[in-house]
C-alpha positions as CSV (number, residue, x, y, z in Angstrom):
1,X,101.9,-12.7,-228.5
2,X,100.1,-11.9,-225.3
3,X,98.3,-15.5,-225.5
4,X,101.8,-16.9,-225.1
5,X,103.0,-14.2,-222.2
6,X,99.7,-15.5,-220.5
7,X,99.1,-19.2,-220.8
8,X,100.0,-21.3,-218.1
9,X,101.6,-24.1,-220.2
10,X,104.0,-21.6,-222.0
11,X,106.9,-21.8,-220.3
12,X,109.1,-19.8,-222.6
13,X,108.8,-17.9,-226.1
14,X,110.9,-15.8,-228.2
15,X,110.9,-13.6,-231.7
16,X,113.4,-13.9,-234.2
17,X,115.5,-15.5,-232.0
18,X,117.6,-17.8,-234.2
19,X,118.2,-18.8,-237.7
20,X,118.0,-21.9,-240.1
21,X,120.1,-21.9,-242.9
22,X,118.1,-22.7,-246.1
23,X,119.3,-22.5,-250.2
24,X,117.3,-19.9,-252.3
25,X,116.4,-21.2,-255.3
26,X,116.2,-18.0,-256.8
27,X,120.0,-17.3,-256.7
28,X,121.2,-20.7,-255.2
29,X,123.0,-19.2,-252.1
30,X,122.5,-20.1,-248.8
31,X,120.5,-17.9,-246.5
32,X,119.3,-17.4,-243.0
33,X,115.7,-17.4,-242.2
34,X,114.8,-16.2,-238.9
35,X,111.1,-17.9,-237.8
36,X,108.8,-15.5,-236.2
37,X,108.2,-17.4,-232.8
38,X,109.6,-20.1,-231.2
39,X,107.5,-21.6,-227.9
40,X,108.9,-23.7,-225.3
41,X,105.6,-25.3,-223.5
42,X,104.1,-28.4,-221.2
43,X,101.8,-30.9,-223.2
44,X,98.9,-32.7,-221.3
45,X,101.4,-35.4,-220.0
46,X,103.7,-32.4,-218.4
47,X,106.0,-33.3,-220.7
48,X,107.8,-30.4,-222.7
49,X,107.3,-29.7,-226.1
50,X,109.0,-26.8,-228.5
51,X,107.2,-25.3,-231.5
52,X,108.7,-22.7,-234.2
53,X,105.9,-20.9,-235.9
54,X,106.1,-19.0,-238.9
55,X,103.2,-16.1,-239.6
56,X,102.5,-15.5,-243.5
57,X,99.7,-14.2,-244.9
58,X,97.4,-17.3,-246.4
59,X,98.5,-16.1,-250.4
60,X,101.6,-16.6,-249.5
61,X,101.7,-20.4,-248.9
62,X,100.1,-21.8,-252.2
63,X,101.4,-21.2,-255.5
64,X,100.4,-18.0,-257.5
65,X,98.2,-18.9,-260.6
66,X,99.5,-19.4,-263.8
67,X,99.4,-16.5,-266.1
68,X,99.9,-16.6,-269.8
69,X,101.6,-12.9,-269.3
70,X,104.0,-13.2,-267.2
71,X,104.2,-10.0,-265.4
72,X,106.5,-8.4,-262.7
73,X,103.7,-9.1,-259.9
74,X,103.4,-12.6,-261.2
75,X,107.6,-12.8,-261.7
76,X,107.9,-11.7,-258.0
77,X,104.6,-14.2,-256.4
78,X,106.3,-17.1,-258.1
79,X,109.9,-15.7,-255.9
80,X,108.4,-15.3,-253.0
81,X,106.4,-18.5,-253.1
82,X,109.8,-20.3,-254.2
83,X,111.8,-18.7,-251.1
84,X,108.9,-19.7,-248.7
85,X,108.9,-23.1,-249.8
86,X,112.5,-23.8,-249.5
87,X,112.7,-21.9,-245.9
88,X,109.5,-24.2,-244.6
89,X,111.5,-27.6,-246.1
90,X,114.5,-26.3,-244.5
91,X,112.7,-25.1,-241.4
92,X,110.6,-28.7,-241.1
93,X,113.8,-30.5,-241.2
94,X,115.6,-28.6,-238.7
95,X,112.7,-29.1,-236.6
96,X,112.6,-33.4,-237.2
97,X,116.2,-33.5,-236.2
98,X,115.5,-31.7,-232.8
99,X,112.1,-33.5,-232.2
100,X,110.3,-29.7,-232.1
101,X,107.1,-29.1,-234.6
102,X,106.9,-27.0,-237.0
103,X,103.6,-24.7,-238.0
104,X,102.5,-22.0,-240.2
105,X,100.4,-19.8,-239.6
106,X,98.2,-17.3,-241.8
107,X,95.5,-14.8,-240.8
108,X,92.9,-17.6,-241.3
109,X,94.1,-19.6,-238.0
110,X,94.9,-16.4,-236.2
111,X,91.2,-16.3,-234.5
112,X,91.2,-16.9,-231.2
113,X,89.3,-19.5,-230.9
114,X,91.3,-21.6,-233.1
115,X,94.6,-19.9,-230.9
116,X,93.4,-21.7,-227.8
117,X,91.4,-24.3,-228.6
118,X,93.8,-26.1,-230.9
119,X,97.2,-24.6,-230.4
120,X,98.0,-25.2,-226.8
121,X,95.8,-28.0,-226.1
122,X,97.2,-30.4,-229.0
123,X,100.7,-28.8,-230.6
């Protein structure tokens, strides 16, 4: 967060700031996910561009391995993974129909390097 209170291309950010509605399909109801960040900044061309970034650690975005016993740990991976992937469809299209990007995160892009060499100069 303080590499977006201090780059001079940000031009506004916020946390948790709104929702998309998204359908669980682990009880079918509708939902509200809240992203972590959303970042209002110039491009190269001065033009404005708005990102929503979600933060998830990286074991979280791909499916849990198949197990022949399916156990509680396993029962609740294959959840979570189900609810993540139906708040990033729902999150991606939100993001198409208002021209903004969409991103995920995990700890493996969180280096700084990868922070300020490829987030602001080409997102």
């Amino acid at each position: 967060m303080s590499h977006l209170d201090i780059h001079p291309d940000v031009i506004e950010w916020s946390s948790e700031e709104f929702f998309i509605p998204y359908k669980s399909p682990v009880d079918g109801r509708w939902h509200r996910y809240f992203p972590d960040f959303y970042v209002k900044k110039k491009n190269a061309s001065g033009l404005i561009d708005i990102s929503v970034i979600e933060v998830k650690p990286l074991i979280q975005t791909k499916p849990p391995v198949v197990q022949s016993q399916k156990s509680r740990r396993y029962i609740t991976e294959v959840m979570t993974y189900g609810v993540n992937q139906a708040k990033w469809k729902a999150a991606e299209e939100y993001c198409k129909e208002r021209k903004w990007s969409f991103h995920i995160f995990t700890e493996k892009e969180l280096d700084i390097k990868f922070w300020q060499l490829i987030y602001f100069k080409h997102f």
